[in-house]
VMD Tcl script that draws the C-alpha trace (Angstrom):
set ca {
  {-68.59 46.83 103.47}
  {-70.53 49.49 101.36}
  {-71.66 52.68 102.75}
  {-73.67 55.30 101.13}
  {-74.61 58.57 102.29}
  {-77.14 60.41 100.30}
  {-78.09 63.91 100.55}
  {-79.46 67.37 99.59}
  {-77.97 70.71 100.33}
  {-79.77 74.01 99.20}
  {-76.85 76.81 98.55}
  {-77.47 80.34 97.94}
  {-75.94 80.49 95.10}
  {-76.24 80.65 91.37}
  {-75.14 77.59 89.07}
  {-72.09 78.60 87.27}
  {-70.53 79.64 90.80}
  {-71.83 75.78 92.35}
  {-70.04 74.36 89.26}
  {-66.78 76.94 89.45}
  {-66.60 75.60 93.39}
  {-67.10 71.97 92.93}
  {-64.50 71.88 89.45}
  {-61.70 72.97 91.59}
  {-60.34 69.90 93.22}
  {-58.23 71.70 95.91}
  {-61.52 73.61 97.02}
  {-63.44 70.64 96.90}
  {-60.52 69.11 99.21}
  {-60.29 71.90 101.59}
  {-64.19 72.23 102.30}
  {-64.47 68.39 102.65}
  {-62.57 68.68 105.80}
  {-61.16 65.25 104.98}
  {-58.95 65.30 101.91}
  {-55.91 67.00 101.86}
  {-53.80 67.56 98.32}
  {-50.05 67.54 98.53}
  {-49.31 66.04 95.29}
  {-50.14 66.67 91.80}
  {-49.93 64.49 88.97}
  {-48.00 65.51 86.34}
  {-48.82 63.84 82.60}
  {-45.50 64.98 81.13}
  {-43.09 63.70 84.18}
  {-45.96 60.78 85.03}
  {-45.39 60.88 88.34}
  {-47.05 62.80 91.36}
  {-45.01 66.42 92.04}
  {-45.37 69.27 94.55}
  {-48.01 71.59 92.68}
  {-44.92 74.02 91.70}
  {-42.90 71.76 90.28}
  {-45.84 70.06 87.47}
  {-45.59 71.50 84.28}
  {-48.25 69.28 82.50}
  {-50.59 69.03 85.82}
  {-53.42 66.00 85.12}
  {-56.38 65.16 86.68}
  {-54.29 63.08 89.60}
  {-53.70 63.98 93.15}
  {-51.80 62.87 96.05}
  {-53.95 63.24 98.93}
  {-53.98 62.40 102.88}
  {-57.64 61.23 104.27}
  {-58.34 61.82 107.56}
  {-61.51 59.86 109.22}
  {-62.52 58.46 112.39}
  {-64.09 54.91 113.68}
  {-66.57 54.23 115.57}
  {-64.50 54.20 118.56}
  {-63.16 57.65 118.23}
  {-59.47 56.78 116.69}
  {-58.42 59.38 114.22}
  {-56.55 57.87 110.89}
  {-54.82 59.85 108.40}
  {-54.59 57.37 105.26}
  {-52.53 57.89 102.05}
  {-54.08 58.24 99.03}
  {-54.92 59.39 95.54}
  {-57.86 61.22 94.15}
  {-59.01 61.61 90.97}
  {-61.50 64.42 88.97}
  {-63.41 66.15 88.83}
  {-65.98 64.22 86.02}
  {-67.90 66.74 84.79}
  {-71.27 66.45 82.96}
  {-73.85 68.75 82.24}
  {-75.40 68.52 85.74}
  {-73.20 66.86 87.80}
  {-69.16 66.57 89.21}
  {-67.81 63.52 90.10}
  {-64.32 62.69 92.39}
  {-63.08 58.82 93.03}
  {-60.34 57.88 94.89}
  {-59.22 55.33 97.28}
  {-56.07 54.77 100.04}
  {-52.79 53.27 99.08}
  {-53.67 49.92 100.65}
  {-56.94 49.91 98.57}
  {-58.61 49.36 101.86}
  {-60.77 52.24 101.33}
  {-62.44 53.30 97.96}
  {-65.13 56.07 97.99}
  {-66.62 58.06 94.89}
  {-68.70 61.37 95.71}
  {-70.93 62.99 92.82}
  {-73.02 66.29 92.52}
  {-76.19 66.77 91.48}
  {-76.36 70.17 90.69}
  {-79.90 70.83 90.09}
  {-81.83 74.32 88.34}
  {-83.15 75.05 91.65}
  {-80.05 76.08 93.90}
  {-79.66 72.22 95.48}
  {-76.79 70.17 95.29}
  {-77.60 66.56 95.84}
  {-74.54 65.11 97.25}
  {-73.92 60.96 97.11}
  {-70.80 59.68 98.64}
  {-70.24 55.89 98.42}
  {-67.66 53.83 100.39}
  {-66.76 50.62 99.63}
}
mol new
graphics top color blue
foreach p $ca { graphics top sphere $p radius 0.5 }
foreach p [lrange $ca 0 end-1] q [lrange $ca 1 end] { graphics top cylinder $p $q radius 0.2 }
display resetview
């Protein structure tokens, strides 16, 4: 099953703060509301470590996902997360659960005039 959710969000803000905010994956994590980061990985160790103990942090993290259903049960899925992709105009974060039941990818489209198109897929 594929979901997509597609949308624009003006923010009062100028660009290189937008990028600054949406670069920093445990920002991105906390104002998602969803994703929480307990892990790092750590390129040196390669393996996931609490955030004080990585040395050689990489672009890797251990994260709980919290969602609902439909019917209002509340699941809090392991997982990993991975990013931020940067381009010139845009930040980019996959991940997926444990199980590999759940895979999503959610880009930015930061654009000249203040708006931040926002994509999330879930497959």
């Amino acid at each position: 099953m594929r979901e997509e959710y597609v949308k624009e969000i003006p923010i009062k803000a100028d660009r290189s703060t937008i990028m600054n905010l949406l670069t920093d994956a445990h920002l991105f994590a906390g104002i998602s509301g969803h994703i929480s980061i307990y892990k790092l990985f750590d390129t040196t160790l390669n393996d996931f470590v609490p955030q004080a103990d990585a040395n050689n942090p990489g672009d890797k993290y251990k994260i709980a996902f919290l969602y609902q259903d439909e019917s209002g049960i509340l699941y809090c899925l392991d997982g990993v997360l991975q990013g931020p992709q940067v381009n010139s105009n845009s930040v980019t974060y996959s991940g997926h659960t444990d199980d590999k039941q759940l895979s999503l990818e959610i880009n930015f489209d930061v654009k000249d005039d203040n708006v931040v198109g926002l994509s999330l897929i879930h497959i």
